[in-house]
N, C-alpha and C positions, 0 to 999 in steps of 0.2 A: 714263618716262625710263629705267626701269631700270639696266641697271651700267653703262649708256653713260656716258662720259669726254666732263663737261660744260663748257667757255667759258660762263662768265656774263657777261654785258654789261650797263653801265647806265648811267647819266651824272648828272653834277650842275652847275648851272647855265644850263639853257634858262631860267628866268623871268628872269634878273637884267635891268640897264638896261646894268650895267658887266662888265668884264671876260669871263675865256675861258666855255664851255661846254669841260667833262673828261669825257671818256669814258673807261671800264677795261673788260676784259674781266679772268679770272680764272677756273686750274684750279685744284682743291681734291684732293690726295688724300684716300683717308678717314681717315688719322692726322690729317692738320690739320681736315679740317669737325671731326672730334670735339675737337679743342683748342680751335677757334676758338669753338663751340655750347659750350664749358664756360665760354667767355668770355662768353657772350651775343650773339654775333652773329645779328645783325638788318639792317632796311631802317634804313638810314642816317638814314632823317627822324626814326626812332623811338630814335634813341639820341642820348645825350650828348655836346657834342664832344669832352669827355675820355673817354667811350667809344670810339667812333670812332680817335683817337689809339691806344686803346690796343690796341685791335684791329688795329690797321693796324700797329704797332710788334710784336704778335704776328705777322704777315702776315709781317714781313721775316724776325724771328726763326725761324722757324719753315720757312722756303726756298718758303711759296707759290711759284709763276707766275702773276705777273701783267706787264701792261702797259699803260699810257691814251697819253692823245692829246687833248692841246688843242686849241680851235680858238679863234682868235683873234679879237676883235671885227671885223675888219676882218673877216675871211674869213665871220663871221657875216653880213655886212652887202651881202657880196658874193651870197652863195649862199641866204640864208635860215635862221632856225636849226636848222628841221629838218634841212635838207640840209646843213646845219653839222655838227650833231648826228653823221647821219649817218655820212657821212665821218669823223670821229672815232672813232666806234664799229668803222666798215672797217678802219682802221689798226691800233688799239689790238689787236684780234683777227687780222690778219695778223702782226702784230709778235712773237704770240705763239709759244713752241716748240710742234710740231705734234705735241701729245700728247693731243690730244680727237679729240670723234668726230661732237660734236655742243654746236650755238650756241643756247643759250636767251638771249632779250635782251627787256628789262625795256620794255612797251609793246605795242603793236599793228603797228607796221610795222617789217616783216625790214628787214634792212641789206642793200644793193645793193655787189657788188663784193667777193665775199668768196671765196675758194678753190672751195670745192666742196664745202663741209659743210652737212648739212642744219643747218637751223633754225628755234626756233619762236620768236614774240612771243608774251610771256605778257600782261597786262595786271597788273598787282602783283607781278609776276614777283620784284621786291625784297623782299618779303613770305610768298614762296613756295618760293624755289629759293635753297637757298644760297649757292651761285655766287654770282649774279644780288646778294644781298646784300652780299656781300664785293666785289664790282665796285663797286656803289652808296657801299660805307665808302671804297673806294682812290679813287674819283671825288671823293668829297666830299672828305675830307682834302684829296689834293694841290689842290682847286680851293680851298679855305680858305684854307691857305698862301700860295697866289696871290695872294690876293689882303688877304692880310696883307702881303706883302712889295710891295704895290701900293699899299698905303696909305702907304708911309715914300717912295714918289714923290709921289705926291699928296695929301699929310695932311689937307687940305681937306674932303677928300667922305665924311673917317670910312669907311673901306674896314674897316678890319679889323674894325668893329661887324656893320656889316647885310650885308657881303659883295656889294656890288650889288645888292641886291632892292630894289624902289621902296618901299622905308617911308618915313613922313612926314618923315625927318631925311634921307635922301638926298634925297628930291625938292627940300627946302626948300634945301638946298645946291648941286644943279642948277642951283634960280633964281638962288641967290647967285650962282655960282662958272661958271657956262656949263658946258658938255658937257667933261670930260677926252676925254686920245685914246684911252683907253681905253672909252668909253660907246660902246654899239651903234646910231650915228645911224639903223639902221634903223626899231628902233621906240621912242628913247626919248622924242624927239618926243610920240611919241602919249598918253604915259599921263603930261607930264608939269606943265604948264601949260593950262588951256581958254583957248580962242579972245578 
C-alpha cells in the first residue's frame, strides 16, 4: 500500500434479522491514524461499545473524512444483502472528498460502481488496515444508534439489547410479537420458527 492515500470501507450489520446494513468508508491522515492507534483503534468486533463511542467521538474531534450509507431493510429485501451491502459501500465512498488514491474494503468482493480508483478486497481487512478499522467503528456505531433509536418505536423486540441479530430473546419476540416493518422478510423467515 505504501504512501498511497487510502478509503477504507466496511460495514456492520449484514447478519441482523432487523433493521439497516451501514456501510463507512474513511480517510485517515497520519496525524489522526497516530491519535486514533494511541486510542486503540481496532476491528470494531474487537472493541467495547464504549470504545467504539469513544473512538468515533475522537473521529469527529479530530476532522477525520469520513462518510456511510444505510440501507434499508426493504432495499435489503429488494436487492439481496449483499447487493445491499454493496451499494452502500458505492455511496458511502463516492460521497467522499476526493482525497485518496486508493479503495481497500474489508472482505472478498470489490464494490461495483465506483469512480475510477483502483481497489483491493482484503479478507480481515478490519484487522489489518486502519482505514478499513475506523470504517468498521463509524459503521457500527452509527448502525447501533439506529437502532437504539428503533427500539423507543418498537420497544417490543428489545432493539437496543441484541441490535437485530437472531439471539434467542429476539427470535422468542418474533414468535410473540410477528415481524416489525423494520425485519428483513427476506430471510427472517428462514432462521426463525421450524416448519
Amino acid at each position: 500500500m505504501g504512501n498511497r492515500v487510502i478509503a477504507g470501507v466496511d460495514e456492520a450489520g449484514r447478519g441482523p434479522l432487523a433493521g439497516p446494513v451501514v456501510a463507512a468508508a474513511v480517510v485517515l491522515t497520519p496525524s489522526q491514524l497516530d491519535a486514533l492507534a494511541a486510542l486503540g483503534l481496532n476491528d470494531s468486533k474487537k472493541l467495547t461499545p464504549l470504545k467504539r463511542e469513544k473512538i468515533f467521538k475522537a473521529m469527529v474531534s479530530l476532522g477525520v473524512a469520513w462518510r456511510a450509507q444505510a440501507a434499508s431493510p426493504r432495499r435489503i429485501d429488494q436487492m439481496n444483502i449483499l447487493q445491499a451491502t454493496l451499494w452502500a459501500m458505492s455511496r458511502s465512498v463516492n460521497k467522499l472528498p476526493h482525497v485518496f488514491e486508493e479503495v481497500i474494503v474489508d472482505g472478498s468482493v470489490l464494490i461495483p460502481g465506483l469512480r475510477s480508483y483502483p481497489q483491493k478486497a482484503i479478507p480481515k481487512g478490519d484487522s489489518l488496515v486502519p482505514e478499513v478499522a475506523a470504517a468498521s467503528v463509524v459503521a457500527k456505531v452509527l448502525r447501533d444508534r439506529a437502532m437504539v433509536a428503533l427500539d423507543m418505536a418498537y420497544p417490543q423486540y428489545n432493539f437496543a439489547k441484541h441490535k437485530g441479530y437472531p439471539t434467542e430473546d429476539h427470535r422468542r419476540r418474533i414468535t410473540e410479537f410477528g415481524l416489525s416493518p423494520i425485519h428483513r422478510r427476506s430471510f427472517t423467515w428462514k432462521t426463525v420458527s421450524p416448519e
